[in-house]
C-alpha positions in Angstrom: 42.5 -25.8 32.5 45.0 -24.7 30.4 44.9 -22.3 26.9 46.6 -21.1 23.9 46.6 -18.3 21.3 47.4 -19.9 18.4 47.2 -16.7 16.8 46.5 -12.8 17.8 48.3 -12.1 20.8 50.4 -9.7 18.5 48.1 -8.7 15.4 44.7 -7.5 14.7 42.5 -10.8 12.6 43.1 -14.6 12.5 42.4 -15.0 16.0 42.2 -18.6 17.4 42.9 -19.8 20.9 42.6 -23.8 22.0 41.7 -24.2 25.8 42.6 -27.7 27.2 41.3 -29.6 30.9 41.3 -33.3 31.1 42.7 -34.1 28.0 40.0 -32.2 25.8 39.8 -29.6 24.1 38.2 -26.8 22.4 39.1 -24.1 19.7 37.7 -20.0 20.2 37.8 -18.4 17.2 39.5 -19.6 13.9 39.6 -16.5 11.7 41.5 -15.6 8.2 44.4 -12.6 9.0 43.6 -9.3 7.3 46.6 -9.7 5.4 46.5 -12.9 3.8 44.4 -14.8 1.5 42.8 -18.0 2.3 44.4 -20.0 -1.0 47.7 -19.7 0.8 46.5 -19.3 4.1 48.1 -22.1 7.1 45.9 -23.2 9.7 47.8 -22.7 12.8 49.7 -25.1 14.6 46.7 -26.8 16.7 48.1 -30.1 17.4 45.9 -33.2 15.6 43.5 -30.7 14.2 43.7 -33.3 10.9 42.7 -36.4 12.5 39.1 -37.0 13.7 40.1 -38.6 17.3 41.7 -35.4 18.2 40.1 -35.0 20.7 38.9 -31.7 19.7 35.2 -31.3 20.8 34.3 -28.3 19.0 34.4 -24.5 17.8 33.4 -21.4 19.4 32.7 -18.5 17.5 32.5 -15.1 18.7 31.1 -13.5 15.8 30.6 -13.7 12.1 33.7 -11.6 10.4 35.8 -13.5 8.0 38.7 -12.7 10.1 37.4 -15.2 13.0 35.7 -18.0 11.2 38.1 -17.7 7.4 40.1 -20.8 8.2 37.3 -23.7 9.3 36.7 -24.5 6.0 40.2 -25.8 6.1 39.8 -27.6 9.1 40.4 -31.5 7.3 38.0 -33.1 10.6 34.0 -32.4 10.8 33.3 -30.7 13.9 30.9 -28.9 16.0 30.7 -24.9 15.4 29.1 -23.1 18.1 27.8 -19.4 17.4 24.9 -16.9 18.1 21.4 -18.5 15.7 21.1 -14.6 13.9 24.8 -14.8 12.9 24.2 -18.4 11.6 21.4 -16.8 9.6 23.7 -14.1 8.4 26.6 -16.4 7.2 23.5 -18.5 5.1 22.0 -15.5 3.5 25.8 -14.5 2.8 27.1 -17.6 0.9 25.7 -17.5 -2.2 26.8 -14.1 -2.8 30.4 -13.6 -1.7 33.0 -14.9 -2.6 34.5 -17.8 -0.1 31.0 -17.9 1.4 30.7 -20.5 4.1 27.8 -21.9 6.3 29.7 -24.5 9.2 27.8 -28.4 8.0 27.5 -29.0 11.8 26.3 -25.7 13.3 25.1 -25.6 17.1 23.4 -21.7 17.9 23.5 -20.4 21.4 21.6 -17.4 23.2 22.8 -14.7 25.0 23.5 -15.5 28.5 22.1 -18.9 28.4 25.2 -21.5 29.6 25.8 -24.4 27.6 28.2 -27.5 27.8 31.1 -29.0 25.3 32.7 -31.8 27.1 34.0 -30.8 30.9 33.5 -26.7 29.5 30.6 -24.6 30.4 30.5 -21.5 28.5 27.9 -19.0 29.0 27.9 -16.1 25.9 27.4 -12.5 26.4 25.9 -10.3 23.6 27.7 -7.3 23.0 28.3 -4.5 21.1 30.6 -4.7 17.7 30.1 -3.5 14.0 29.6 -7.4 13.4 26.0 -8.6 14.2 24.9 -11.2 17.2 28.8 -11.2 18.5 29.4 -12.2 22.1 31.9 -12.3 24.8 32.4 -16.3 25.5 32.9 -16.8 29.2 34.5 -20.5 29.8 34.6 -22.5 33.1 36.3 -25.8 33.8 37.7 -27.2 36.8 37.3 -24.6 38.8 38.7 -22.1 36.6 37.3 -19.3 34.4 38.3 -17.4 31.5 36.6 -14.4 29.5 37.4 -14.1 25.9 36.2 -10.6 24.9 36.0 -11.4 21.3 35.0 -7.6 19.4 33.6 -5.4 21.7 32.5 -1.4 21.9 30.7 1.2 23.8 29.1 3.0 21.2 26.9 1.5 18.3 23.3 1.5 18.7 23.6 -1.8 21.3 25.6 0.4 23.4 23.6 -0.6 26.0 24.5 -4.2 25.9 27.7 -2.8 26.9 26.4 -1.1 30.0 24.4 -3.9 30.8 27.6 -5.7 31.1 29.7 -3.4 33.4 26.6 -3.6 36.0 26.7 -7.5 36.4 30.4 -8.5 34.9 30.8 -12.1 35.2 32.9 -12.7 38.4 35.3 -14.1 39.6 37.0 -14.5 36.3 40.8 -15.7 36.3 41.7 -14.7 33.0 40.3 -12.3 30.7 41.8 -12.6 26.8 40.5 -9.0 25.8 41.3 -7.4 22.4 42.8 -4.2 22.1 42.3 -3.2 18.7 42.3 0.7 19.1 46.0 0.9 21.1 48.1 2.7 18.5 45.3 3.9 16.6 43.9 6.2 18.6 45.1 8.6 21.5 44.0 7.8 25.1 41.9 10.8 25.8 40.1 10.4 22.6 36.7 8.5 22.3 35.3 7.4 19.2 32.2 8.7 17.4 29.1 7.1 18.4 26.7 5.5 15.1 24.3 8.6 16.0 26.9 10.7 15.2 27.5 8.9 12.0 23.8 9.9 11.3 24.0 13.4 11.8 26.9 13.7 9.5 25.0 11.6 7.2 22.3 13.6 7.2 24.3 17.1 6.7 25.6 15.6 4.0 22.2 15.3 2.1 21.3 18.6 2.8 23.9 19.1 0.3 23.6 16.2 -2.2 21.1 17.2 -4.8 20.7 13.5 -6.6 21.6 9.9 -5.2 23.8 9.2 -2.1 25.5 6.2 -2.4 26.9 5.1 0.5 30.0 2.2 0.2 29.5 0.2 3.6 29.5 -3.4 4.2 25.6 -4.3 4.3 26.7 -6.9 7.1 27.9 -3.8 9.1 24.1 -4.0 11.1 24.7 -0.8 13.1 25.5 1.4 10.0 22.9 -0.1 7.9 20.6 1.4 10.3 22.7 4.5 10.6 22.4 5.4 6.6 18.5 4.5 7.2 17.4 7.1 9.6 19.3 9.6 8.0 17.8 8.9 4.9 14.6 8.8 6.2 14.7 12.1 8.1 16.1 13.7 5.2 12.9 12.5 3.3 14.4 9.3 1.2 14.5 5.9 0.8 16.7 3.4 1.4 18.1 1.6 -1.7 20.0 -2.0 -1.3 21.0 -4.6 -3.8 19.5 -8.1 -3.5 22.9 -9.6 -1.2 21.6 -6.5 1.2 18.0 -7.3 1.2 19.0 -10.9 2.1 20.8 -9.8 4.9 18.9 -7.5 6.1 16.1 -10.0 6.6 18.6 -12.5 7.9 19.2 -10.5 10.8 15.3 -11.6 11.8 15.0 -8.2 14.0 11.4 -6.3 13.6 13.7 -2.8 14.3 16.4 -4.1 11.4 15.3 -1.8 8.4 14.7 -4.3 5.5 11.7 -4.7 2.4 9.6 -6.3 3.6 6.6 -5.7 6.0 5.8 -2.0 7.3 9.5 -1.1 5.5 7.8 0.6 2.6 11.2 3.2 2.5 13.3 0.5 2.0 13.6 -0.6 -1.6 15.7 -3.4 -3.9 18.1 -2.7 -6.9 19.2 -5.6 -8.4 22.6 -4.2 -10.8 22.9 -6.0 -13.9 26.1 -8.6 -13.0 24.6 -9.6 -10.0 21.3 -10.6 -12.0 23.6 -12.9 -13.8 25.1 -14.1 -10.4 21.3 -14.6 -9.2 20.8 -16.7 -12.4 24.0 -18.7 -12.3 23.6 -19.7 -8.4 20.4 -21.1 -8.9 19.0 -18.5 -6.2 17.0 -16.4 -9.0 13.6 -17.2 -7.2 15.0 -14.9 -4.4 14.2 -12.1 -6.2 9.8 -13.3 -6.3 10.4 -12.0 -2.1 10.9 -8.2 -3.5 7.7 -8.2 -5.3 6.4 -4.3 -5.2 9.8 -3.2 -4.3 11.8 -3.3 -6.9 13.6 -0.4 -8.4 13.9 -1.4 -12.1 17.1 0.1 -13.9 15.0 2.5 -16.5 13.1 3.9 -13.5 16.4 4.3 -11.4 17.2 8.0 -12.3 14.2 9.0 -11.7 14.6 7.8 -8.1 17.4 9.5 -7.9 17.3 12.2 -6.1 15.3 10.8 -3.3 17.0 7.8 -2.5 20.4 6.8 -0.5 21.9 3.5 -2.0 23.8 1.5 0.0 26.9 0.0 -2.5 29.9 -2.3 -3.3 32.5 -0.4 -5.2 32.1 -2.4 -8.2 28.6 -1.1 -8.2 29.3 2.6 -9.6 29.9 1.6 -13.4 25.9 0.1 -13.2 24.9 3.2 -11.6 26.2 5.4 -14.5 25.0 3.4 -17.1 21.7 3.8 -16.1 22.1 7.7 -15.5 22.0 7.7 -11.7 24.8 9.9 -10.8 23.6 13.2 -12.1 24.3 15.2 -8.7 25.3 12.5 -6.9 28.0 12.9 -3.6 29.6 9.4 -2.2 30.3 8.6 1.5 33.4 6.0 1.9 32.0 4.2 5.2 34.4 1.8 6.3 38.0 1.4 7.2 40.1 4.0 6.0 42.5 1.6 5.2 40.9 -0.4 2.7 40.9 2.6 0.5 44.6 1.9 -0.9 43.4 -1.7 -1.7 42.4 -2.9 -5.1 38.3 -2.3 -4.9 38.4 1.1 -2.6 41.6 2.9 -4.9 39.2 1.7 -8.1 36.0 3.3 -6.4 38.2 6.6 -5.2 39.0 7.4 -8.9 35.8 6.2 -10.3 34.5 9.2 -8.3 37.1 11.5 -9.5 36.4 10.3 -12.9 32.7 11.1 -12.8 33.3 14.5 -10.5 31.5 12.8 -7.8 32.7 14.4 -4.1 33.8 11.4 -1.8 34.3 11.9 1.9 34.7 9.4 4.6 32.4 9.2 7.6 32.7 6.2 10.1 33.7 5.2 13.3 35.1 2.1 14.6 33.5 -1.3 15.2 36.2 -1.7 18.0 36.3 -0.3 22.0 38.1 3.2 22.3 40.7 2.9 25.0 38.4 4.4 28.0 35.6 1.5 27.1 38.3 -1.0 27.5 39.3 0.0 30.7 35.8 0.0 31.9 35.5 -3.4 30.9 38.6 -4.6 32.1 37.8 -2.6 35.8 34.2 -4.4 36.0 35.7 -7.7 35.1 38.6 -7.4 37.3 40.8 -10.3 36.8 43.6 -12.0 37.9 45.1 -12.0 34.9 44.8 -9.8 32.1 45.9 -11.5 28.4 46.0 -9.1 25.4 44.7 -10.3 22.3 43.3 -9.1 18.7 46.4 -5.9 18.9 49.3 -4.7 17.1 50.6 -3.2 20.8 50.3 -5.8 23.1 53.2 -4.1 25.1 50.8 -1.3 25.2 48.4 -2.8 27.7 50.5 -2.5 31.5 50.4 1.2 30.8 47.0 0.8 30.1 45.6 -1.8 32.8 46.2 -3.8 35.8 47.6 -7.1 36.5 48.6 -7.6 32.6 50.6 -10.9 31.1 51.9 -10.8 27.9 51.3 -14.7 26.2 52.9 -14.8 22.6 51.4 -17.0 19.7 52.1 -20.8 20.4 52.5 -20.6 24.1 50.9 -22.8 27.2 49.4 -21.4 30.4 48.0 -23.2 32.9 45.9 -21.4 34.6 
């Protein structure tokens, strides 16, 4: 068996590696980088990837973020996807709503720790803990061989124990492990990321202090914060607000402990803003809304609400709030990258707030391993051959870990 990253061995997003034995061959990950768009995005160089007798049995995915499934759709062949049944779900409830939504036409799910076979590969998938829901570790035998592609990994959201679970029974032996290091350079050695239920406690200081709504700008696919903003809310004595692209999700993740409205949820309620109404309309998915039945917030009762609910929204969002006089008193949490506050939609909802005198703060923590949970991961797993991926330092990693080999974009190793 043979592999190569296509893409990732020296930047964060757009991951993609092909393995090869015996003349066939499958792709891990095929994702959009961060800093392109998809209209003028290239697929990587995988070689036949336009003919159908490419011998090119399938797709893995790791997980559902844009940044490791955003090029199939460009793929020019139909083909097998591979990835986890909830975050199949997720990417359905998703497409009508977002922009570039995709769904794969020839999806195959897999479970967690239950092997499967694509031609001479066996890969066996082990859930894990990320900021993206139902996203696994792929481990991949063939003749004899073995390689563990992380995929997105951490030690502390609420599945934290997933990643304990791990370290005691580590897949072994493993000759390569492909493991991403997306916190080198962002983060100093000794320091260890906050854990989700420290995002609630902050959460919840902050209403102590917020006198109308709390709206809170996360991405609703973001599972582990969702839940996060939840129990705050509801041990600060609120309810939880979401649009109807959240309540959708939120049932897609078909988890009785995922906060959603419907069943015993009767704190978790739906706001459908005005444009997305229209969007409902215009997508033909209108009916969607006959599911919230009883928990509707309608916009003439909204600011009455107010004060005793947290919203979870899309910066866009803001201009519907004020029209309907919800943001008497309210305070705003930016939960999310820092980073995508200088783009277009978080610099528009940064002086949206300043323009209504609404206080902003950011509280979140990573969706990616701190340096110490990689090094526990890469200890347990103890390979032969450590392969950095998903990283802006890959030169980083010998400081960091043993028996490391650096393998640039576009290059062959046998293994």
């Amino acid at each position: 068996m043979k592999f190569c990253i296509h893409r990732g061995s020296d930047q964060i997003g757009g991951s993609c590696v092909e393995l090869e034995h015996g003349g066939e061959r499958i792709l891990v990950d095929l994702g959009l980088p961060l800093d392109q768009e998809f209209d003028t995005a290239d697929l990587p160089p995988i070689e036949g990837s336009e003919r159908s007798n490419s011998k090119i049995l399938a797709v893995l995915l790791s997980h559902s973020h844009r940044d490791h499934w955003g090029l199939l759709p460009k793929l020019p062949l139909p083909i097998d996807v591979y990835l986890g049944r909830k975050a199949l779900s997720m990417m359905t409830a998703a497409r009508p709503f977002v922009p570039g939504g995709y769904v794969p036409e020839r999806a195959v799910t897999y479970q967690d720790r239950v092997p499967f076979n694509v031609g001479p590969f066996e890969v066996t998938p082990y859930l894990a803990d990320h900021s993206g829901f139902d996203a696994y570790s792929l481990l991949i035998r063939a003749g004899g061989k073995t390689i563990l592609y992380s995929g997105d990994i951490r030690s502390h959201g609420r599945k934290a124990a997933l990643f304990q679970k791990f370290l005691a029974d580590a897949p072994a032996p493993v000759d390569v492990l492909l493991m991403e290091g997306s916190s080198l350079g962002r983060l100093p050695r000794e320091r260890r990321f906050e854990t989700e239920t420290d995002i609630e406690q902050r959460l919840v200081e902050v209403l102590s202090a917020t006198e109308g709504m709390l709206v809170v700008a996360c991405s609703v696919q973001n599972i582990d914060r969702v839940v996060s903003v939840y129990r705050a809310a509801k041990r600060s004595g609120r309810q939880l607000l979401v649009d109807a692209y959240g309540a959708e999700i939120l049932k897609a993740t078909d988890t009785a402990s995922i906060p959603k409205p419907s069943g015993d949820w009767d704190d978790v309620k739906v706001y459908i803003p005005q444009f997305q109404r229209r969007l409902l309309v215009r997508n033909g998915i209108a009916h969607l809304v006959d599911s919230y039945k009883g928990r509707r917030i309608f916009p003439e009762k909204l600011s009455g609400q107010a004060s005793k609910s947290v919203m979870i929204v899309r910066p866009w969002m803001l201009t519907d709030l004020q029209e309907v006089g919800a943001l008497e008193g309210a305070r705003a949490v930016w939960s999310q990258w820092e980073g995508y506050l200088t783009s277009e939609p978080g610099v528009a909802f940064t002086e949206k707030c300043k323009a209504l005198d609404i206080p902003l703060e950011t509280i979140h923590t990573s969706g990616h391993a701190d340096i110490h949970a990689l090094q526990q991961y890469a200890a347990a797993v103890n390979p032969v051959r450590l392969v950095p991926i998903h990283t802006f330092f890959p030169s980083q990693f010998s400081e960091l870990f043993a028996n490391v080999e650096l393998s640039p974009d576009g290059n062959w190793v046998e293994i």
